[in-house]
Backbone bond lengths (Angstrom), bond angles and torsions (degrees), N, CA, C in turn:
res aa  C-N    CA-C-N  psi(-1)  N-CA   C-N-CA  omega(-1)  CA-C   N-CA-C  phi
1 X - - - 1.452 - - 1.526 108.76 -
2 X 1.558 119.00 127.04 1.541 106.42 -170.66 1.452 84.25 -101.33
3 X 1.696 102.26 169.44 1.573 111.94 164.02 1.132 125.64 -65.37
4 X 0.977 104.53 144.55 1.587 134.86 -175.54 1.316 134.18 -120.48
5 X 1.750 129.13 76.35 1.432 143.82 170.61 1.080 101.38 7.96
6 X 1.611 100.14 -72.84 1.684 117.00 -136.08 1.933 96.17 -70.88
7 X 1.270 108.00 -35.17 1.478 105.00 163.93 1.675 130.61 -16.36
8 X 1.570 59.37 -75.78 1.680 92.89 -177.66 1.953 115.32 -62.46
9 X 0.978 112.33 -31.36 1.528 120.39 172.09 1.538 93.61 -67.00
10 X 1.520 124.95 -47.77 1.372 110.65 -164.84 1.414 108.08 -60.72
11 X 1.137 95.47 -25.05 2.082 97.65 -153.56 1.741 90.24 -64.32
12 X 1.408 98.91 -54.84 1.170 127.51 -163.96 1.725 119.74 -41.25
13 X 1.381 97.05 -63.93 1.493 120.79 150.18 1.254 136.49 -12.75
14 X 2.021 85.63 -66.60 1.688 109.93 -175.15 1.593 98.13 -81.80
15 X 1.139 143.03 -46.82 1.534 157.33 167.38 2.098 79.63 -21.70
16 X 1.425 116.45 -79.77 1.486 122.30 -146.42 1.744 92.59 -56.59
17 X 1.184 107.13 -56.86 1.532 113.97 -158.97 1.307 101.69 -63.53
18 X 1.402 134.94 -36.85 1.340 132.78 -174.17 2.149 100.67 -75.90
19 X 0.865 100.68 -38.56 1.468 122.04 172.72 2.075 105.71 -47.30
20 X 1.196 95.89 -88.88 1.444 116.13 129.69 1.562 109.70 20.06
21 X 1.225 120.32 -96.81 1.322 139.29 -131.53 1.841 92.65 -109.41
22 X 1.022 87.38 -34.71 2.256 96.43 175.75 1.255 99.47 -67.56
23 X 1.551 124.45 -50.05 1.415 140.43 171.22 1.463 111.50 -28.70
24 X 1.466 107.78 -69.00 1.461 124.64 -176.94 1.644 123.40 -84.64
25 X 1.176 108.56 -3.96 1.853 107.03 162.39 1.437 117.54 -118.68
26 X 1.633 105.43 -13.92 1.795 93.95 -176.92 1.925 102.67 -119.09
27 X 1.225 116.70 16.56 1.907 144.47 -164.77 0.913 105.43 -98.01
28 X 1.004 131.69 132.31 1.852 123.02 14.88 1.032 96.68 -96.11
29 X 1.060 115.66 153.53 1.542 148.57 -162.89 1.757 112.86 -118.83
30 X 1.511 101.96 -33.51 1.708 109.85 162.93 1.990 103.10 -71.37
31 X 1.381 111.82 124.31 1.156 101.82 146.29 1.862 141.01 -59.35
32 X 1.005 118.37 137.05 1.405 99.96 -169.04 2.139 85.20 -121.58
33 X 1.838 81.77 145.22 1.558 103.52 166.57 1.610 103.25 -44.04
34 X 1.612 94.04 156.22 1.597 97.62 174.25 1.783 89.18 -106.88
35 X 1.517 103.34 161.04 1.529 130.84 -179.34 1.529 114.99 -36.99
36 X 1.350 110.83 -45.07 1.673 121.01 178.97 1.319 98.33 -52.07
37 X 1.993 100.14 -70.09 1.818 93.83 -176.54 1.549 139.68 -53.81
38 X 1.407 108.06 -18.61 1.035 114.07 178.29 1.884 118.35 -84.09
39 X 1.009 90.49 -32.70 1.273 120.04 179.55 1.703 104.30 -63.95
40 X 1.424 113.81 -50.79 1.598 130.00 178.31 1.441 111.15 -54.91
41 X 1.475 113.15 -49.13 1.785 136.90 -179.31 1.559 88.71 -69.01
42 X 1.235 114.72 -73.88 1.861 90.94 -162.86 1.443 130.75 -49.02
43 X 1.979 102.57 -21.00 1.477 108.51 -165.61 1.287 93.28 -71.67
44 X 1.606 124.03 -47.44 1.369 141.38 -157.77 1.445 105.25 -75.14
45 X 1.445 130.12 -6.50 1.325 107.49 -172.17 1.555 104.71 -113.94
46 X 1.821 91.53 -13.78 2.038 105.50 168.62 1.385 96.71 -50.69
47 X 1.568 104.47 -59.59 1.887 116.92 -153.77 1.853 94.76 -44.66
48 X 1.192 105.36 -63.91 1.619 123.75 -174.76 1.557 94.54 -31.78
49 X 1.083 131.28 -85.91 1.778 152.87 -167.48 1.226 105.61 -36.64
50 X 2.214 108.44 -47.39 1.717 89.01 172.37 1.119 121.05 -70.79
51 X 1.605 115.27 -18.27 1.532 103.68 -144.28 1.641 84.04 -86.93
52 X 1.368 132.55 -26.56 1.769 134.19 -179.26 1.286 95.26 -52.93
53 X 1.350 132.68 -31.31 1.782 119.49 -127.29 1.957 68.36 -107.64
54 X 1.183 126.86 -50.14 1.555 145.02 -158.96 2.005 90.69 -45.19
55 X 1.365 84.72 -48.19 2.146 94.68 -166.37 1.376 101.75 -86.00
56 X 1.513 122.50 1.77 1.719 119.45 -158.78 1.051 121.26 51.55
57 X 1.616 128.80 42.55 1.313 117.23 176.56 1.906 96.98 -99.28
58 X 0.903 154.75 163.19 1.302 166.63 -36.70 1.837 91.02 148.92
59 X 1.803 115.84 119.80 1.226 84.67 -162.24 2.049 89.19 -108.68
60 X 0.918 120.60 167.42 1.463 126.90 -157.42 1.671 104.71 -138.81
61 X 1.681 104.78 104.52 1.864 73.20 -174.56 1.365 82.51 -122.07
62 X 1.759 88.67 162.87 1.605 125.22 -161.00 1.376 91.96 -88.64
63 X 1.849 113.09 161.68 0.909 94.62 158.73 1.641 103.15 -138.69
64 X 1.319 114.85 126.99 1.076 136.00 -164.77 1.869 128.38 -67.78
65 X 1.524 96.24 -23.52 1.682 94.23 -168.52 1.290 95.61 -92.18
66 X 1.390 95.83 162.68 1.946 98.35 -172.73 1.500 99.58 -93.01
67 X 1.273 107.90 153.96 1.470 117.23 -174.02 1.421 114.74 -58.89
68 X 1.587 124.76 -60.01 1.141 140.19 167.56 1.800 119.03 -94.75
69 X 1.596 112.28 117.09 1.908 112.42 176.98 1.504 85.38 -109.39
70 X 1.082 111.43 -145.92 1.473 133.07 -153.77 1.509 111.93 -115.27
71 X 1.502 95.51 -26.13 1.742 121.32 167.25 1.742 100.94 -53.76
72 X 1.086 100.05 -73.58 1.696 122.11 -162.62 1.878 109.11 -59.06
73 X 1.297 94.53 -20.87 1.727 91.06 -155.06 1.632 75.64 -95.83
74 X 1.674 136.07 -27.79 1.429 112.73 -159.17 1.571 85.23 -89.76
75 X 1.430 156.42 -28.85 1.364 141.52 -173.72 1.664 99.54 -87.57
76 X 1.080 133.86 -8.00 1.995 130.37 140.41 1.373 107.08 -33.64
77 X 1.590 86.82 -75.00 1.969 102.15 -149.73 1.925 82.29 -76.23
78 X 1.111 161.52 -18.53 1.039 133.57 178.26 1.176 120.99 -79.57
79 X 1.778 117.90 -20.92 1.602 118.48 174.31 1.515 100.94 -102.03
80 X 1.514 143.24 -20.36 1.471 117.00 134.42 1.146 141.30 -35.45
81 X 1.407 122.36 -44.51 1.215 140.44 -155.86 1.996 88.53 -90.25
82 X 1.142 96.93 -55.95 1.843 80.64 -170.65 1.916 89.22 -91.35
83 X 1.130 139.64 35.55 1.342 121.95 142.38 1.261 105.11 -91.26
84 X 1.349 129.43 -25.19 1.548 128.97 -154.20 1.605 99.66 -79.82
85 X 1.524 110.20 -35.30 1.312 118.16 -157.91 1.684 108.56 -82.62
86 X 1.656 112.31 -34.08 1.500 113.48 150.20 1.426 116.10 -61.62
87 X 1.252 139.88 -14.57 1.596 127.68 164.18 1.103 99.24 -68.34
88 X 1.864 119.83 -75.40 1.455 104.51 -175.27 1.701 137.51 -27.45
89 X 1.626 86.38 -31.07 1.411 88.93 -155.32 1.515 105.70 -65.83
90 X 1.661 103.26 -48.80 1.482 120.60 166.22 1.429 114.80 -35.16
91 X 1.224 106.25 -56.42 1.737 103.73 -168.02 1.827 115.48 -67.00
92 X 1.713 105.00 -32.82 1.243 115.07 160.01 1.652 118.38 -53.53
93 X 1.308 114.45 -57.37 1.449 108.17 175.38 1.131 135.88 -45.40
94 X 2.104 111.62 -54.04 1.246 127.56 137.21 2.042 136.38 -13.03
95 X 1.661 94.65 -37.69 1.644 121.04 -176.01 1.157 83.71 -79.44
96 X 1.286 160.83 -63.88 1.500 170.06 -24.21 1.437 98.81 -45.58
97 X 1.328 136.24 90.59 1.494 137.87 -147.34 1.800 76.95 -138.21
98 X 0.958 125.91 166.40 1.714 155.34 -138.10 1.765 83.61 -71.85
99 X 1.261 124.54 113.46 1.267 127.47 157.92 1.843 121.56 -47.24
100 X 1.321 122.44 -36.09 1.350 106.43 173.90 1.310 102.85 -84.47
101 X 1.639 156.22 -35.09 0.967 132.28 165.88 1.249 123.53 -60.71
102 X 1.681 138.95 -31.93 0.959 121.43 139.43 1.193 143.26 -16.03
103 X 1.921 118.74 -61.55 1.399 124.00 170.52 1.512 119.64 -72.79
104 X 1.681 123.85 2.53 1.162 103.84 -165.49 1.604 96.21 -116.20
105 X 1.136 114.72 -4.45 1.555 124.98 149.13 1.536 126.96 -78.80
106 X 1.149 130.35 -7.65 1.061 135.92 146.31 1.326 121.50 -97.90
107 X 1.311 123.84 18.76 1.185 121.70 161.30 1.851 111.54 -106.91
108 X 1.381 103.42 -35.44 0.905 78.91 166.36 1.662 128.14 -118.01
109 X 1.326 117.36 46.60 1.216 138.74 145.41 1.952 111.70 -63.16
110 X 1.343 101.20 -60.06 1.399 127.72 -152.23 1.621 86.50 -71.78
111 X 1.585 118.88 -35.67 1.717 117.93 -167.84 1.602 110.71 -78.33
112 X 1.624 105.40 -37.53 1.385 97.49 -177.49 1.527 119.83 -80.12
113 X 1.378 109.81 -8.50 1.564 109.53 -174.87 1.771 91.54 -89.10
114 X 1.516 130.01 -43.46 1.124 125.62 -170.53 1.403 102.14 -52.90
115 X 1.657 113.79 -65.79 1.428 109.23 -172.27 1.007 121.90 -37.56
116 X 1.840 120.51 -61.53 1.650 110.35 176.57 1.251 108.25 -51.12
117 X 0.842 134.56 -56.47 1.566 123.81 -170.83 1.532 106.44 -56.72
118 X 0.891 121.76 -47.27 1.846 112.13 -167.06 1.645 105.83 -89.53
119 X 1.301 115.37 7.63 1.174 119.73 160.78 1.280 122.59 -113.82
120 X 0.701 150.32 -40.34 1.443 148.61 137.90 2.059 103.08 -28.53
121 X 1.344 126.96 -54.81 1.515 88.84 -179.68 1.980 112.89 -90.04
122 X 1.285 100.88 -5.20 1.698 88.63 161.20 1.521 115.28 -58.01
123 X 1.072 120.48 -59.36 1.346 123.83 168.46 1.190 124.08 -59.52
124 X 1.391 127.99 -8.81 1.944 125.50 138.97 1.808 110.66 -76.29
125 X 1.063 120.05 -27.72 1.355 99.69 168.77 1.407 134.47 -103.28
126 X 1.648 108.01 6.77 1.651 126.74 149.54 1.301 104.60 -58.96
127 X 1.507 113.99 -67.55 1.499 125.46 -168.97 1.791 109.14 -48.43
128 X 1.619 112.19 -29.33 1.522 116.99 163.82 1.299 118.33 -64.61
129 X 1.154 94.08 -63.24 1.333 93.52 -166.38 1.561 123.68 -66.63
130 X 1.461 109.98 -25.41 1.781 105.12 146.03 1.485 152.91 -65.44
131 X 1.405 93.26 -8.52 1.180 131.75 -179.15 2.158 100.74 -81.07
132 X 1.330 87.62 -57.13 1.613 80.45 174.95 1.314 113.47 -94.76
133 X 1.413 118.02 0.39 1.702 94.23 164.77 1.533 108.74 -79.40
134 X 1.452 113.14 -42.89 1.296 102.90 174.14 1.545 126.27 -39.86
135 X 1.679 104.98 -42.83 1.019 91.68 171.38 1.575 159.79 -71.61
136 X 1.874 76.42 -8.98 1.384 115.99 -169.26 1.794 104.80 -81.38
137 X 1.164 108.42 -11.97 1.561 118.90 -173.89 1.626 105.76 -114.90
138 X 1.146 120.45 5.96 1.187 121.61 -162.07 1.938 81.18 -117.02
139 X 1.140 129.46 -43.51 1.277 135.11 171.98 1.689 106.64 -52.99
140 X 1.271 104.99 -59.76 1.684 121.12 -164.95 1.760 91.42 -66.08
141 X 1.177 140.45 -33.48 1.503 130.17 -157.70 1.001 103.00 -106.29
């Protein structure tokens, strides 16, 4: 059996989208601070800044969140993982290697990058649109 691209795009593909889709029903996976704490850190790091600025010391702010959580690294490897699998797929087609494995690696290359993406801004315009009904009921009451 020789190698085979388009294989490999599938695996690849299916790896992102399954990646993907675990991401978006069992996610986030980073814990995030609750409102008090965050809320506690900003008051506390104002207080800090006047009281530097009060003595003239120079105020320096830290920055605390880590570059990479568990959030960030699975929407990486899901638009690596389904970019890699549209190269294969290309280079397979190019091979002239089996036309439906070809297309079924670019499908699901093309699905797992769509999903994150079209899920991630549905869920910015849920987060809107609750945002103004609340507000919209907060007017009306």
């Amino acid at each position: 059996m020789k190698f085979s691209f388009a294989i490999l795009g599938q695996l690849l593909g299916g790896f992102a989208l399954l990646l993907a889709l675990v991401h978006f029903w069992a996610g986030p996976f980073t814990p995030t601070p609750s409102l008090e704490q965050t809320v506690a850190e900003k008051v506390s790091s104002v207080r800090e800044a006047a009281l530097g600025a009060l003595k003239g010391e120079r105020f320096q702010e830290v920055d605390q969140t880590p570059r990479f959580d568990a959030d960030r690294i699975a929407h990486i490897l899901v638009a690596v993982c389904g970019g890699f699998a549209l190269i294969f797929a290309s280079i397979a087609f190019s091979r002239r290697e089996p036309s439906r494995l070809v297309i079924v690696a670019t499908v699901l290359g093309v699905a797992a990058i769509t999903f994150q993406l079209f899920s991630f801004y549905v869920m910015m315009i849920v987060a809107a649109a609750a945002v103004f009904i609340i507000g919209l009921l907060g007017l009306l009451g």
